[in-house]
C-alpha positions as CSV (number, residue, x, y, z in Angstrom):
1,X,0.0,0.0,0.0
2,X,1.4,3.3,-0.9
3,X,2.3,5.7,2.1
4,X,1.3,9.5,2.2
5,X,5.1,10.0,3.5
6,X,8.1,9.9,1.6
7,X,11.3,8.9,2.8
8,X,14.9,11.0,2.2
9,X,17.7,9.2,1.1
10,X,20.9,11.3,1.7
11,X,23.5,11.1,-0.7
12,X,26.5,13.6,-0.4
13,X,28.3,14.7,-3.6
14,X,31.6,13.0,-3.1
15,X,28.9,9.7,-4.0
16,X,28.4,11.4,-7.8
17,X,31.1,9.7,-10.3
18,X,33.8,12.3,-11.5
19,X,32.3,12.6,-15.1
20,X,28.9,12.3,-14.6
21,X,28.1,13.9,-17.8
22,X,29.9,14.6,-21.1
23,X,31.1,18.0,-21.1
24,X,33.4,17.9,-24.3
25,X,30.0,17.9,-26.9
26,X,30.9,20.6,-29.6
27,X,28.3,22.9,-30.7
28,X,28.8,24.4,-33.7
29,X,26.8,27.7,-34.7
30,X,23.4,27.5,-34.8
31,X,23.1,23.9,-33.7
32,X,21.8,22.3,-30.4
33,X,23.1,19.1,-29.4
34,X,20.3,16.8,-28.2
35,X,20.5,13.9,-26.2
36,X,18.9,10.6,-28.2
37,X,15.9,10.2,-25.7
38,X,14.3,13.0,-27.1
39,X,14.5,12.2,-30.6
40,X,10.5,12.5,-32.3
41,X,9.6,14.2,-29.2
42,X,7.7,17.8,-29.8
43,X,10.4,19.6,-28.2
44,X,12.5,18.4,-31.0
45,X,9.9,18.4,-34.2
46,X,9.7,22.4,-33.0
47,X,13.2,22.6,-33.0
48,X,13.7,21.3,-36.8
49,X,13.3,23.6,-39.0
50,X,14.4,26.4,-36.8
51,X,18.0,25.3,-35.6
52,X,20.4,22.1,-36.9
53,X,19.6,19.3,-34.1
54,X,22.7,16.7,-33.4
55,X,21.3,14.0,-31.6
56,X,23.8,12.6,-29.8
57,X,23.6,8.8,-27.8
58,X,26.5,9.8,-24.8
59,X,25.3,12.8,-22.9
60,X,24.6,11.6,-19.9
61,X,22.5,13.3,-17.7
62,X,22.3,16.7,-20.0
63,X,19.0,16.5,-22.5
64,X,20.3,19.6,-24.4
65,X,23.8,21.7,-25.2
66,X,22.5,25.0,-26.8
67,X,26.5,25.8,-26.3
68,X,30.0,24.0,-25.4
69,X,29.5,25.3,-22.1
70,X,26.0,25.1,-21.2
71,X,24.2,21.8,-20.2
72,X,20.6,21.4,-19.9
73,X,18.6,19.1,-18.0
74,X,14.7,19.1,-18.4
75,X,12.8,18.2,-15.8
76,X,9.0,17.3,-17.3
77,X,5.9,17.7,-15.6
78,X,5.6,13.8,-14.7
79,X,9.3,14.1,-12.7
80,X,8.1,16.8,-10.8
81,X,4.8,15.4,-9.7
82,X,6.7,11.9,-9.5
83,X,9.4,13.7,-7.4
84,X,12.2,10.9,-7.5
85,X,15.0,10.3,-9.9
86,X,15.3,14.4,-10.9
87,X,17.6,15.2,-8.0
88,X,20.4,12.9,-9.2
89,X,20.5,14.0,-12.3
90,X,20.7,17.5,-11.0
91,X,23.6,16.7,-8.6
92,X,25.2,15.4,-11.6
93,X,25.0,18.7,-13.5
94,X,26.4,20.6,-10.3
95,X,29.4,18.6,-10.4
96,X,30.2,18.9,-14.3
97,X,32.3,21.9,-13.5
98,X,33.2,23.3,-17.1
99,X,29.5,24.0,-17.9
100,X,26.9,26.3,-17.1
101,X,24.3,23.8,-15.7
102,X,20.6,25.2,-16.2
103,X,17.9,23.7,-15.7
104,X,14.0,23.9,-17.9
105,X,11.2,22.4,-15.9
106,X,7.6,22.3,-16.5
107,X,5.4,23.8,-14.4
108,X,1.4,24.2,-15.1
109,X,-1.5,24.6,-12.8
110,X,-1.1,20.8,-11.7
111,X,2.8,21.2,-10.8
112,X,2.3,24.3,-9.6
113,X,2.3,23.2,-5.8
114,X,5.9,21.5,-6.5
115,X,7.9,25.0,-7.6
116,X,9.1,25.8,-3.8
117,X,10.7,22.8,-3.1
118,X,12.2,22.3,-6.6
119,X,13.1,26.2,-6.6
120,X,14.8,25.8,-3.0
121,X,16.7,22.6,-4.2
122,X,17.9,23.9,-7.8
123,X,18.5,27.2,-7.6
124,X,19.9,27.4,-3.4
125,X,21.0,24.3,-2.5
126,X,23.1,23.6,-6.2
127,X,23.0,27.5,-7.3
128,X,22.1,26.2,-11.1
129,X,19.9,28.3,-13.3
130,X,16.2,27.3,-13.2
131,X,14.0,28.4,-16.1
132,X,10.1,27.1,-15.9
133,X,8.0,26.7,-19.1
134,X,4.2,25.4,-19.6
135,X,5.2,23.2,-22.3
136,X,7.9,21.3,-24.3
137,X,6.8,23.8,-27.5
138,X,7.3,26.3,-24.9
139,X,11.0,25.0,-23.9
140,X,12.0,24.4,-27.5
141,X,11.3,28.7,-28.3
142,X,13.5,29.0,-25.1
143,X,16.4,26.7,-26.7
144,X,15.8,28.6,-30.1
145,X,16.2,32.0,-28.2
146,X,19.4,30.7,-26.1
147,X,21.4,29.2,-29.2
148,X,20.6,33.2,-30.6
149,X,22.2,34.7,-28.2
150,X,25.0,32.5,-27.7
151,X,26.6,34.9,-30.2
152,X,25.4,38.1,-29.4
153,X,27.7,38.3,-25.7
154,X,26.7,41.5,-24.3
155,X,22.8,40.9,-24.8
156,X,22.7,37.5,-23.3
157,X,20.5,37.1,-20.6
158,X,21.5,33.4,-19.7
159,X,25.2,34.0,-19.1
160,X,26.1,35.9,-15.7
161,X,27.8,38.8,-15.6
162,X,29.3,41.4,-12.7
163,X,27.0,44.6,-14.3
164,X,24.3,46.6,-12.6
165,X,20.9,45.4,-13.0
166,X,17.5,44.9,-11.2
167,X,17.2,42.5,-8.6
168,X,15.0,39.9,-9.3
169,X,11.7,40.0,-6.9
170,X,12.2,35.4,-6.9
171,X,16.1,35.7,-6.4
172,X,15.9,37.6,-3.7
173,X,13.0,35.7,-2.3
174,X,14.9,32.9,-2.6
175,X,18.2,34.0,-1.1
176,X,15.5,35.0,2.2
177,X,15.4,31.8,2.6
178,X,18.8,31.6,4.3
179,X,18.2,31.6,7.7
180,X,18.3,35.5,9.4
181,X,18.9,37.0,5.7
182,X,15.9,39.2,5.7
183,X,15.2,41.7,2.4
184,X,17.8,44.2,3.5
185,X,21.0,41.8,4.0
186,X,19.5,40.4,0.5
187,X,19.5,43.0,-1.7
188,X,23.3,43.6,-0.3
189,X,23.9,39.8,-0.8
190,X,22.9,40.1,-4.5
191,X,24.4,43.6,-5.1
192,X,27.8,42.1,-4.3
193,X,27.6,39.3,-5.6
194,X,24.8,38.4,-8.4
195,X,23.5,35.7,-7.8
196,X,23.0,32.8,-5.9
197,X,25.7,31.0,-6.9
198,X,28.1,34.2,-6.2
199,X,26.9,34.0,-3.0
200,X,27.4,30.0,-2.4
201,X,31.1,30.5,-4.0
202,X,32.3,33.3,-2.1
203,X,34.7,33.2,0.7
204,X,33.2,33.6,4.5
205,X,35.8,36.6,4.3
206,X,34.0,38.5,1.1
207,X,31.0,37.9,2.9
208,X,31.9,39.0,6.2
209,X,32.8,42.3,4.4
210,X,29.0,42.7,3.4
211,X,27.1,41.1,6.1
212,X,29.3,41.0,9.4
213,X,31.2,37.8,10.7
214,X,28.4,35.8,12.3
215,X,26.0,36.2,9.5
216,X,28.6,34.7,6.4
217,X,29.5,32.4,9.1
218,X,25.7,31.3,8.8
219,X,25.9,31.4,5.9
220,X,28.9,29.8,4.6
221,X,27.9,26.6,7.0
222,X,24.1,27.1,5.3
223,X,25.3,26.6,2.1
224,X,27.6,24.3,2.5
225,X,26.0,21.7,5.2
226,X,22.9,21.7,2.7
227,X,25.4,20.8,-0.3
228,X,27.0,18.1,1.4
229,X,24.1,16.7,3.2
230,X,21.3,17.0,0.8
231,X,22.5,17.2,-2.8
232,X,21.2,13.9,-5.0
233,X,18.1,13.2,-2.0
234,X,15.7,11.1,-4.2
235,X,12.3,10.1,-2.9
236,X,11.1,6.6,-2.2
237,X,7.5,5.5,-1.7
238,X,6.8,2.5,1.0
């Protein structure tokens, strides 16, 4: 009989092989590399036509390489709901090192209650990229729009860059989610150092200079607990 309750397995990161995904695909310009699984899908069939698609049979974890540096992993509306298997193949992406790891998840009225927790896990606990579409049409006018760019540098929203720009109203929600960072000690988090990730990555001395010792103590061991500890939990049913 299945159970309401779900238990954690904890997995730390030194568990995830060394080369969990292949990070030596080469793009060439105007192409997206697509992992074989998705070949026929819609996603793809929108693609065609649009952009050159290399399916590939060895990418591991990654579904799509818009670039040589970017890996994407799409999580559909079924893994979400489901909520077991994903979080592997996102710990995966976190340790491939030499790309960009973002991730494309579907989110519609059903999913809708599952956003927090995968927000919290993809964008705070692994400080990867998380982009939410409605469909795989949806994702595929995303991918089109991301292989663009990949050549216009300065107007391309997907890489991250030290410039001045607006804080975004679910970044900085998100970053309050670190215990005793309120809206104020956000905004200087972010202003400092971009993103989430910038702020996972920097030293507990950079961020002592922002938010006093205690407080990048807090949130060094925040950070850093939650990726040992609970990067690659998956969910079993009893």
């Amino acid at each position: 009989m299945m159970s309401s309750s779900k238990k954690r397995a904890s997995l730390d990161l030194s568990q995830i092989p060394c080369t969990p995904v292949n990070e030596g695909s080469r793009v060439p310009p105007g192409c997206v590399v697509t992992s074989q699984r998705w070949k026929g899908s819609e996603l793809v069939n929108t693609l065609q036509g649009k952009l050159k698609v290399i399916i590939e049979d060895k990418l591991g974890v990654i579904d799509f390489h818009p670039s040589n540096d970017a890996g994407i992993v799409y999580i559909s509306e079924t893994d979400l709901v489901a909520g077991s298997g994903y979080k592997q193949k996102l710990a995966k992406l976190r340790k491939a090192n030499s790309l960009r790891g973002i991730v494309i998840a579907e989110c519609t009225p059903v999913s809708e209650q599952y956003y927090g927790d995968l927000q919290k896990f993809v964008v705070l606990e692994l400080g990867l990229k998380l982009l939410f579409v409605t469909s795989q049409t949806e994702a595929a006018n995303l991918l089109i729009q991301m292989v663009s760019e990949e050549h216009k540098p300065q107007a391309n929203p997907f890489l991250v860059k030290r410039r001045k720009q607006s804080i975004d109203a679910g970044v900085l929600a998100t970053v309050q989610l670190i215990p005793n960072v309120g809206p104020v000690k956000g905004k200087v988090l972010l202003q400092r150092f971009w993103s989430i990730q910038g702020i996972c990555d920097a030293s507990e001395k950079e961020l002592a200079e922002v938010v006093g010792r205690t407080n990048a103590s807090n949130i060094r061991a925040f950070f850093h607990h939650r990726t040992s500890q609970a990067i690659g939990q998956s969910s079993s049913v009893t």
